[in-house]
Residue frames as a rotation matrix with the C-alpha (Angstrom) as fourth column:
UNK 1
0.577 0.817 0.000 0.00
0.817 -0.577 0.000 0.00
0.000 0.000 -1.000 0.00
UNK 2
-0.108 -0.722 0.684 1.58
0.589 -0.600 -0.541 3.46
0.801 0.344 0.490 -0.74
UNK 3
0.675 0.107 -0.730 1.92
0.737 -0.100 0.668 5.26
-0.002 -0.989 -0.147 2.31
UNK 4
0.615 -0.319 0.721 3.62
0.236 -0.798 -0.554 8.88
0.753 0.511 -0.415 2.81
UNK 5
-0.202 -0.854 -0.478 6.86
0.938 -0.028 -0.346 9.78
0.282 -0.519 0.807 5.42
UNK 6
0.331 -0.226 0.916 6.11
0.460 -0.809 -0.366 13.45
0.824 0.542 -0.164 6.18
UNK 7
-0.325 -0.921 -0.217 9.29
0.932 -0.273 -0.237 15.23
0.159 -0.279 0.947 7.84
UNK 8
0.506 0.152 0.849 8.23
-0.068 -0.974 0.215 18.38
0.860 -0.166 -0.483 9.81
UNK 9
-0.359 -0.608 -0.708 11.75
0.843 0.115 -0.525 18.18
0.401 -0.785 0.472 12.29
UNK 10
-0.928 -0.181 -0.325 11.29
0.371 -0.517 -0.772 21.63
-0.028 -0.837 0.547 14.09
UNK 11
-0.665 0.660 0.349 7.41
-0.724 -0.684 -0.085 22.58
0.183 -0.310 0.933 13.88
UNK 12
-0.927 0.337 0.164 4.86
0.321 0.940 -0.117 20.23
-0.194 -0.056 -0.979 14.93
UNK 13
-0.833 0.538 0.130 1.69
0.185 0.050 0.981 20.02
0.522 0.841 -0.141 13.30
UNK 14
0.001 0.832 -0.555 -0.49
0.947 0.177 0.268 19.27
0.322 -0.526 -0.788 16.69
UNK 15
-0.733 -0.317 -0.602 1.01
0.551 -0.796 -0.251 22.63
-0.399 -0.516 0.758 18.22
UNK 16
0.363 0.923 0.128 -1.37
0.809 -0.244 -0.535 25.56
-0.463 0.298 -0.835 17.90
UNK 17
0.121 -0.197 0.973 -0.21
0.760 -0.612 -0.219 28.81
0.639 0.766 0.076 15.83
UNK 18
0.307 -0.485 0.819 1.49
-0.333 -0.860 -0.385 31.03
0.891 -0.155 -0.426 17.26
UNK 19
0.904 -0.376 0.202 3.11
-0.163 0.132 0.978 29.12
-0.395 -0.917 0.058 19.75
UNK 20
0.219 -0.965 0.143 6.95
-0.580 -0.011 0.814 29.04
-0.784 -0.261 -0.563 19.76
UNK 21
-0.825 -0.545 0.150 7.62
-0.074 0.367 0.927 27.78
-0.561 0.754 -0.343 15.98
UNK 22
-0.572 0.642 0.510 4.44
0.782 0.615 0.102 27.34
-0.248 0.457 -0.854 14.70
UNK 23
-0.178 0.352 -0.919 2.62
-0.602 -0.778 -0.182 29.24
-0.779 0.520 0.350 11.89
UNK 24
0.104 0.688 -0.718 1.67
-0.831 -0.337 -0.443 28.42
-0.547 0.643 0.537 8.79
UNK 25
-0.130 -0.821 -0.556 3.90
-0.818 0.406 -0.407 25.62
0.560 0.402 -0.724 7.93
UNK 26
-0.971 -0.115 0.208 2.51
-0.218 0.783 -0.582 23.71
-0.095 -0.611 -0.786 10.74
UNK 27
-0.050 0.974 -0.221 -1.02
-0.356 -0.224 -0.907 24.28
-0.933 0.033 0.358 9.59
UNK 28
0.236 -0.089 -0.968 -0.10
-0.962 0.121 -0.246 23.04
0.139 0.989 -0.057 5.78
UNK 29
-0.801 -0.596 0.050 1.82
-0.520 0.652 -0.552 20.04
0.296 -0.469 -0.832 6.99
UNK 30
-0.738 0.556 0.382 -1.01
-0.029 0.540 -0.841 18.81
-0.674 -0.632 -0.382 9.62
UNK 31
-0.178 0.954 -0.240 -3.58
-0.445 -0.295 -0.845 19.98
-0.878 -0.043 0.477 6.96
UNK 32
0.275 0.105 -0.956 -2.45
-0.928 0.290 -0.235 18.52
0.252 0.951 0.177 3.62
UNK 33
-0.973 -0.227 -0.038 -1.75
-0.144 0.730 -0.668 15.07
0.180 -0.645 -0.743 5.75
UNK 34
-0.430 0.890 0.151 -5.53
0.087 0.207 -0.974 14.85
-0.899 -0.406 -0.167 6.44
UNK 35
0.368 0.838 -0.402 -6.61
-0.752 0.014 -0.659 15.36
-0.547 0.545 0.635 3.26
UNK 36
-0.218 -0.511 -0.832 -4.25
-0.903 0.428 -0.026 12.61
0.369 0.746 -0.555 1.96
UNK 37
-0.818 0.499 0.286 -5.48
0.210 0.722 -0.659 10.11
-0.535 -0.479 -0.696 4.93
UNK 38
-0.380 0.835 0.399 -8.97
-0.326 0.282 -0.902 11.05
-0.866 -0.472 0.165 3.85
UNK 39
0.209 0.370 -0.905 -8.19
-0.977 0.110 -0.181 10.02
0.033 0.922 0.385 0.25
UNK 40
0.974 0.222 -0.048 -6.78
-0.224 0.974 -0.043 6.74
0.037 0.052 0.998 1.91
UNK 41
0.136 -0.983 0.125 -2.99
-0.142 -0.144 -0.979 7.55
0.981 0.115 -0.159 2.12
UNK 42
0.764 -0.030 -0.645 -1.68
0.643 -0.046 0.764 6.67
-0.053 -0.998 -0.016 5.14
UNK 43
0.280 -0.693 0.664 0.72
0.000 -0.692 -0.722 9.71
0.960 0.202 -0.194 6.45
UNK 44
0.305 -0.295 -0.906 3.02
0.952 0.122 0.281 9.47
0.028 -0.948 0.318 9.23
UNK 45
0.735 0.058 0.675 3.83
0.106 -0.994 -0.030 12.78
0.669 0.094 -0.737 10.19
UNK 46
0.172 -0.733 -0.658 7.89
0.948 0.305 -0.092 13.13
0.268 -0.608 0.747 11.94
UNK 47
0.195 -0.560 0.805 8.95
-0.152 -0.829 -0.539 15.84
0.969 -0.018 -0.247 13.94
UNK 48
-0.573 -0.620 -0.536 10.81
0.399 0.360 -0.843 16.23
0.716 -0.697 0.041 17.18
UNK 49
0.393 0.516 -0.761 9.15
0.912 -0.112 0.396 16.46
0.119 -0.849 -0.515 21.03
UNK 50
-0.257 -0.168 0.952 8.96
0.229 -0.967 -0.108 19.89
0.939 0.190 0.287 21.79
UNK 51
-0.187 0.321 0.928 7.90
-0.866 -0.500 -0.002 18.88
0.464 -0.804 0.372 25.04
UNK 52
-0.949 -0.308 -0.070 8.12
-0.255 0.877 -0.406 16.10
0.186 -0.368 -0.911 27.82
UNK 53
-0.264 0.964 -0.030 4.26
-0.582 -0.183 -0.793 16.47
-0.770 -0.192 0.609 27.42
UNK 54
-0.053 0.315 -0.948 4.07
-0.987 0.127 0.097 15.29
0.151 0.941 0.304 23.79
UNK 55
0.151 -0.271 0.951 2.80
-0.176 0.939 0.296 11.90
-0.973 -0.212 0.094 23.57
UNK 56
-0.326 -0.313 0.892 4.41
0.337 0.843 0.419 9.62
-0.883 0.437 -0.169 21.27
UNK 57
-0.770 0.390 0.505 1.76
0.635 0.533 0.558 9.01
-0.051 0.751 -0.658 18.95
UNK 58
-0.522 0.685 -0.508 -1.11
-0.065 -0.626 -0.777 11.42
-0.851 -0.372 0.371 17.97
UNK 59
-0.078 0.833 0.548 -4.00
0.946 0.235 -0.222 9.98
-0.313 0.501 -0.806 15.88
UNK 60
-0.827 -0.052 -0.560 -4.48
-0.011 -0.994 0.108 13.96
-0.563 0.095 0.821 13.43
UNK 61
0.228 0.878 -0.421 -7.38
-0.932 0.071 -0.356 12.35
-0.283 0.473 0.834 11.26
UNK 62
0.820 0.369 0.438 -8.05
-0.352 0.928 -0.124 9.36
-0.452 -0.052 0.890 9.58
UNK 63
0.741 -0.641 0.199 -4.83
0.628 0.556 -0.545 7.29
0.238 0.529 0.815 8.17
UNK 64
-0.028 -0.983 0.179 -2.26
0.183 -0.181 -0.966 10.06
0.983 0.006 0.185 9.63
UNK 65
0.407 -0.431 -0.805 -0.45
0.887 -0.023 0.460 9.85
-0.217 -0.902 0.373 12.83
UNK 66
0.577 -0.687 0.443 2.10
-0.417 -0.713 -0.563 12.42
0.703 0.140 -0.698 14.17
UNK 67
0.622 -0.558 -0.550 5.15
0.595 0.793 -0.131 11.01
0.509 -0.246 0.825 15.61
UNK 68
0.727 -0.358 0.586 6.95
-0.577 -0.780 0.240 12.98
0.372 -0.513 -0.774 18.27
UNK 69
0.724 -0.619 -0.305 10.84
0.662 0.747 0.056 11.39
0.193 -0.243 0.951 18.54
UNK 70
0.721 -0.513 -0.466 13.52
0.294 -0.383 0.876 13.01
-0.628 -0.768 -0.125 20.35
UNK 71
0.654 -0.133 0.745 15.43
0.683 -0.321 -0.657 15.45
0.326 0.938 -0.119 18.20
UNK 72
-0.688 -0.457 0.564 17.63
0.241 -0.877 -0.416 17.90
0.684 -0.150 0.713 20.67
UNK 73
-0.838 0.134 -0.529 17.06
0.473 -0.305 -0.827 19.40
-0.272 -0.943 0.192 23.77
UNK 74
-0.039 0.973 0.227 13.26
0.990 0.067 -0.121 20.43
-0.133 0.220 -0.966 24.06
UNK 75
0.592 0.038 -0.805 14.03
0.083 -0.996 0.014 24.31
-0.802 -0.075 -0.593 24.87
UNK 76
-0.468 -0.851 -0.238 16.22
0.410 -0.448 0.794 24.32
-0.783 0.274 0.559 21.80
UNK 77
0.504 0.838 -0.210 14.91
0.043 -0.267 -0.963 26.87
-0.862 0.476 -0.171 19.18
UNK 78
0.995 0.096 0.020 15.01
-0.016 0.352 -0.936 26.66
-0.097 0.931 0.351 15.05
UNK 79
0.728 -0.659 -0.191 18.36
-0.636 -0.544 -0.547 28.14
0.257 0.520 -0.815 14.61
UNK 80
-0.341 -0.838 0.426 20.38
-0.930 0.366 -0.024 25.70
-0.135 -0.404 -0.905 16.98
UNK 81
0.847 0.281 0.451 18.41
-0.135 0.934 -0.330 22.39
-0.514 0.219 0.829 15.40
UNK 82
0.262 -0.520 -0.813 21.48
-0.887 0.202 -0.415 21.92
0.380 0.830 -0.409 12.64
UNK 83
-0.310 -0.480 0.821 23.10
-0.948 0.219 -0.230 19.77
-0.070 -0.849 -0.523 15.58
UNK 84
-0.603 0.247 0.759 20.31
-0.275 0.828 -0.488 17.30
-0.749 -0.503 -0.431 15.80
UNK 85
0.293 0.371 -0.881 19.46
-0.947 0.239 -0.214 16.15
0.131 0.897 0.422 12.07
UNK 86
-0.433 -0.444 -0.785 21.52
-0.511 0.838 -0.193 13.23
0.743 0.318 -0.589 12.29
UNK 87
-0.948 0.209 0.240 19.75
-0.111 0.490 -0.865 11.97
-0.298 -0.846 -0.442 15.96
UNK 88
-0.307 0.882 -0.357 16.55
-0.539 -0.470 -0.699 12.71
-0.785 -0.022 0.620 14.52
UNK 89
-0.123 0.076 -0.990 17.16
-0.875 0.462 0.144 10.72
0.468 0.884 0.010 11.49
UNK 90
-0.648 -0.310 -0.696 18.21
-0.164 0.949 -0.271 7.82
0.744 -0.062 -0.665 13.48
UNK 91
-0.742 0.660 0.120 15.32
-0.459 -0.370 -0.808 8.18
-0.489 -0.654 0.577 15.41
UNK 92
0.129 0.947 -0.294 13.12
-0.878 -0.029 -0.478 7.93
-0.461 0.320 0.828 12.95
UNK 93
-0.525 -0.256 -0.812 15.19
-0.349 0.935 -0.069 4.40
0.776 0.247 -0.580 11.39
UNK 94
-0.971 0.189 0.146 14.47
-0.017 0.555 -0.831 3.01
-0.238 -0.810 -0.536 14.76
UNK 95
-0.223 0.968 -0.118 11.02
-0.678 -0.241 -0.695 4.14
-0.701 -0.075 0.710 14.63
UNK 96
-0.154 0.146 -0.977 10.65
-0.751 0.625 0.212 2.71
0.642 0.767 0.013 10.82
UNK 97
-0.667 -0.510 -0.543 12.31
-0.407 0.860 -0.308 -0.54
0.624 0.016 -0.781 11.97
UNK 98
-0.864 0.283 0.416 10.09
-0.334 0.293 -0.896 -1.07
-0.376 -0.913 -0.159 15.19
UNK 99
-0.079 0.981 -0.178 7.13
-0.637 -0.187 -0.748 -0.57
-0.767 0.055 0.640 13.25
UNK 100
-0.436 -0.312 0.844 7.99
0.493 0.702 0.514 -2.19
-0.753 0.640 -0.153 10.06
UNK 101
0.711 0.544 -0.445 6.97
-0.115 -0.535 -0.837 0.45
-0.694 0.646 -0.318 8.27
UNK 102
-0.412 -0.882 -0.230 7.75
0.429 -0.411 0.805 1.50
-0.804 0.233 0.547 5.30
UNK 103
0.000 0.538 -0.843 7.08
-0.080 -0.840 -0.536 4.40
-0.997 0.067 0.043 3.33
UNK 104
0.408 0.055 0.911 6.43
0.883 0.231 -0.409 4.96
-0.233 0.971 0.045 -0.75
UNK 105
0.022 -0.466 0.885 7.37
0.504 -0.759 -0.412 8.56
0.864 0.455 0.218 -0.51
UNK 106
-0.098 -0.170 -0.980 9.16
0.948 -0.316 -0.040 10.79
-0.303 -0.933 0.193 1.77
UNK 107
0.400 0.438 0.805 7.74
0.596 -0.792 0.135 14.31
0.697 0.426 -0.577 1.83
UNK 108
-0.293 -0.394 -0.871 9.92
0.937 -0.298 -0.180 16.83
-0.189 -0.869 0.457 3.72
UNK 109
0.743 0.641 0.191 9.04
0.489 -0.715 0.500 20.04
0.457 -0.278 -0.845 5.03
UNK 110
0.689 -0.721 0.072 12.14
-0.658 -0.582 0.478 23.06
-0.303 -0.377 -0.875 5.50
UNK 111
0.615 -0.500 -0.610 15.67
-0.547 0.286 -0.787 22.17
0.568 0.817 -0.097 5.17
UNK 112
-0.157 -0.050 0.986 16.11
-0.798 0.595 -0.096 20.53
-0.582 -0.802 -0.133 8.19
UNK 113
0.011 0.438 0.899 14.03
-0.280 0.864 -0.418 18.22
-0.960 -0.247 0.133 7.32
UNK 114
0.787 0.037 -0.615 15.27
-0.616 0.068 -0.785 17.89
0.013 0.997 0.077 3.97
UNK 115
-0.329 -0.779 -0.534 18.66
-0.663 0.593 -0.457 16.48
0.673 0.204 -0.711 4.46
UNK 116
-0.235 0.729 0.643 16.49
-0.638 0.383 -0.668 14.40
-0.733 -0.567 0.375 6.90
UNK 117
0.638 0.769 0.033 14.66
-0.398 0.367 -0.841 13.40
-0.659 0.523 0.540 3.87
UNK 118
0.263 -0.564 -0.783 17.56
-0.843 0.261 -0.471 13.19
0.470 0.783 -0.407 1.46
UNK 119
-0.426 -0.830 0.360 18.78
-0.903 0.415 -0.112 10.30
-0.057 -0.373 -0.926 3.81
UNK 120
-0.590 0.229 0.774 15.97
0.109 0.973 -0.205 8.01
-0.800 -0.036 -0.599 4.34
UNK 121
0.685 0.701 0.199 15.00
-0.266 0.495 -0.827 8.12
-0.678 0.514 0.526 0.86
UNK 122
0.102 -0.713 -0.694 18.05
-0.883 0.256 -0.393 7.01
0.458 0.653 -0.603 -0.07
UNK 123
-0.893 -0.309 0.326 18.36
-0.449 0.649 -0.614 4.36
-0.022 -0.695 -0.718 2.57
UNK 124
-0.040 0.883 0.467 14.46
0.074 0.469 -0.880 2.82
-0.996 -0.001 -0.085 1.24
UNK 125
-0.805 -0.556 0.206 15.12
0.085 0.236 0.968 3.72
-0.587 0.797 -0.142 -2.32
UNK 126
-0.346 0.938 0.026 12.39
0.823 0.317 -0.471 6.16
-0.450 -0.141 -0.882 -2.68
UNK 127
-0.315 -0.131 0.940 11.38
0.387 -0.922 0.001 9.53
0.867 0.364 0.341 -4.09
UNK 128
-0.282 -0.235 -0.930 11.92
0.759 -0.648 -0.066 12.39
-0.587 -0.725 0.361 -1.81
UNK 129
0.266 0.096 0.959 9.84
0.577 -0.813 -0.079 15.43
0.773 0.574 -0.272 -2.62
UNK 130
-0.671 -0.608 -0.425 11.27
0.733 -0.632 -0.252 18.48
-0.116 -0.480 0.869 -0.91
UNK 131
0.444 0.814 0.375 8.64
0.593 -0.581 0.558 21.65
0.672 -0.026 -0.740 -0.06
UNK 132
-0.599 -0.766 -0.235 11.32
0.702 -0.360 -0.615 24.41
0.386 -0.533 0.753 1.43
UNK 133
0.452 0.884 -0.117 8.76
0.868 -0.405 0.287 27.12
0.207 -0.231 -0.951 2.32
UNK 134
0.782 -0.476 -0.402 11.41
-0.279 -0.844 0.458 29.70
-0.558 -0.246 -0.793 2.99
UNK 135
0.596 -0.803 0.011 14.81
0.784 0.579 -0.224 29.54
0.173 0.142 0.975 1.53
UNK 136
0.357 -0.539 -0.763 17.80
0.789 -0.264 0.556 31.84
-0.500 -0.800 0.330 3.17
UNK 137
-0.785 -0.596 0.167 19.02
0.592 -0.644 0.484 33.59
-0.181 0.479 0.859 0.12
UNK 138
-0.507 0.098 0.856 15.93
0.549 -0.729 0.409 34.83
0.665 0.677 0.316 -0.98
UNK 139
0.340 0.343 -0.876 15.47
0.910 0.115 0.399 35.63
0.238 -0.932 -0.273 2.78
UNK 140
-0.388 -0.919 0.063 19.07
0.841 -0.326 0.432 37.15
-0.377 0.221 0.899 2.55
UNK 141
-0.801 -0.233 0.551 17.67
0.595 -0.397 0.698 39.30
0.056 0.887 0.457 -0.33
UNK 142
0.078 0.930 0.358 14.35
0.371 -0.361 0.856 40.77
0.925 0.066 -0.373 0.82
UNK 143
0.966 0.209 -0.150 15.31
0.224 -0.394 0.891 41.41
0.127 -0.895 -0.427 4.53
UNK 144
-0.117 -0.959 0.259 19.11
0.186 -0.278 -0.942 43.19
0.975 -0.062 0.211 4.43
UNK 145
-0.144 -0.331 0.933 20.49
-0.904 -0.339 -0.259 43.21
0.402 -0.881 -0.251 8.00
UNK 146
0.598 0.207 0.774 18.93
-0.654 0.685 0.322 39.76
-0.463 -0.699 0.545 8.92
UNK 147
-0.429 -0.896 -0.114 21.32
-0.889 0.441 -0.122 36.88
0.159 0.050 -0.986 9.04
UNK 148
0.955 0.228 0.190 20.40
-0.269 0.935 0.230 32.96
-0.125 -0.271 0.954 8.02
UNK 149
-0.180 -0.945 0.273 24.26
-0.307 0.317 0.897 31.06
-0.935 0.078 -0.347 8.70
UNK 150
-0.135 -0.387 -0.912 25.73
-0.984 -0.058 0.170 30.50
-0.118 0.920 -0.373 5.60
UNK 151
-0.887 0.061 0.458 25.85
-0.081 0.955 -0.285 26.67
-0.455 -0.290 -0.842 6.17
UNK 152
0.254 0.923 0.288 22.01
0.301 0.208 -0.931 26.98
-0.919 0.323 -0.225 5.26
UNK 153
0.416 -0.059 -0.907 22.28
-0.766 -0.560 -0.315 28.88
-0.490 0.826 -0.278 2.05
UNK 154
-0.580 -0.806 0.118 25.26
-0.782 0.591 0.197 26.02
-0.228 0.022 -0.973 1.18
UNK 155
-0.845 0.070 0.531 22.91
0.093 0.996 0.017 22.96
-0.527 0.063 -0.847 1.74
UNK 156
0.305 0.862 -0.405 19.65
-0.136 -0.382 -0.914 24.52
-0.943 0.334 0.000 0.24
UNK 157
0.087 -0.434 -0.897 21.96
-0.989 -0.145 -0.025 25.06
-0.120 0.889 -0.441 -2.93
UNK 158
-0.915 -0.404 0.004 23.42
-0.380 0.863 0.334 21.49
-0.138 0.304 -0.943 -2.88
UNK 159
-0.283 0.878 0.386 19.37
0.209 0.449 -0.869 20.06
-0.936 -0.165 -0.310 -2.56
UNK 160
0.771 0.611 -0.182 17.89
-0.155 -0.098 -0.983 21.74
-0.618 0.786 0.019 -5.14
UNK 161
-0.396 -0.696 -0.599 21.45
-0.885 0.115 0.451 21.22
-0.245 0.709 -0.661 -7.31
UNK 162
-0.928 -0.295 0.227 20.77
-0.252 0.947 0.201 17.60
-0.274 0.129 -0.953 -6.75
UNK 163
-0.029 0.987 0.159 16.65
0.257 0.161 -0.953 17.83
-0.966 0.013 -0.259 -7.19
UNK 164
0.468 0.227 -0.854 17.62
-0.726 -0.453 -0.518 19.52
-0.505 0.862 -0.047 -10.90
UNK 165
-0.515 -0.847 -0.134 19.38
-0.827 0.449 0.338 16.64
-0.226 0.284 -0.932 -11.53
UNK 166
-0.644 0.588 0.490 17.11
0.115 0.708 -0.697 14.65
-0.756 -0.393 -0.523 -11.00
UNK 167
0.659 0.716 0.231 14.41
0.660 -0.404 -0.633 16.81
-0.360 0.570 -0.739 -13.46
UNK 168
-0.620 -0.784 -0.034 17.06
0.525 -0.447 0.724 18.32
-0.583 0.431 0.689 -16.26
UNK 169
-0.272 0.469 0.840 13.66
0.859 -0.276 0.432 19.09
0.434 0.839 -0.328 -18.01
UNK 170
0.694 0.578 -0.430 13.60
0.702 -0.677 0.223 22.38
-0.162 -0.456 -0.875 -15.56
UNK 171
-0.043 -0.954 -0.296 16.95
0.590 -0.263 0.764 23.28
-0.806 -0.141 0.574 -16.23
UNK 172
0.895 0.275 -0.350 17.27
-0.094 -0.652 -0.753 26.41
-0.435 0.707 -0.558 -18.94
């Protein structure tokens, strides 16, 4: 049965807007996940515990869960996640593995959770779609004075380098 990974590492869908990360991005995420359960997709929905409150598992509609797995210190905010991509991944193996899941597509959310994604859909040998909602340069370029670390800017580039590879028919 096809079945969907989606990778939201630092906002969590269940959270309510405007709390501490959460806006619009967690409202898309939780919201386009429910309409894919109610076509019959199952969607797991990853992102890290943002609290020693979060349980586990959270049932968001029919066929999609959200999965709350340990990702970096709860009090840590967006900027200082870079750290914990690689725990978070291996999290979410474990998870997989326990469950025996496994996914048909992995559907990440930010660039966290892209190189997230770029891993386990290389490690299942899947397509990885990639949905960046912001990206740093043209952050960079509309808001002079604010600073995203270069490091982003760097892996954003290398993604989409490697996503045009993928689709040369976008390439000019």
């Amino acid at each position: 049965m096809f079945s969907i990974a989606m990778l939201s590492m630092h906002g969590c869908p269940v959270a309510s807007p405007g709390e501490r990360d959460t806006g619009g991005m967690n409202v898309y995420v939780r919201e386009l996940s429910r309409h894919l359960g109610a076509m019959g997709i199952p969607v797991d929905i990853f992102t890290r515990r943002h609290s020693n409150l979060d349980t586990d598992v959270v049932t968001v509609g029919h066929n999609v869960r959200v999965i709350h797995l340990d990702g970096g210190p709860n009090e840590t905010d967006l900027e200082g996640l870079y750290p914990y991509v690689y725990p978070f991944t291996r999290n979410i193996c474990r998870f997989q593995e326990g469950e025996g899941a496994a996914y048909s597509l992995i559907h990440s959310h930010y660039w966290l959770s892209a190189l997230v994604g770029r891993y386990l859909a290389r490690k299942n040998t899947v397509s990885h779609v990639v949905t960046f909602h912001t990206l740093a340069e043209l952050k960079r370029r509309a808001r002079a004075g604010e600073g995203e670390p270069l490091f982003r800017t760097r892996i954003e580039g290398d993604l989409t380098a490697r996503l045009s590879q993928w689709f040369p028919l976008f390439e000019s």
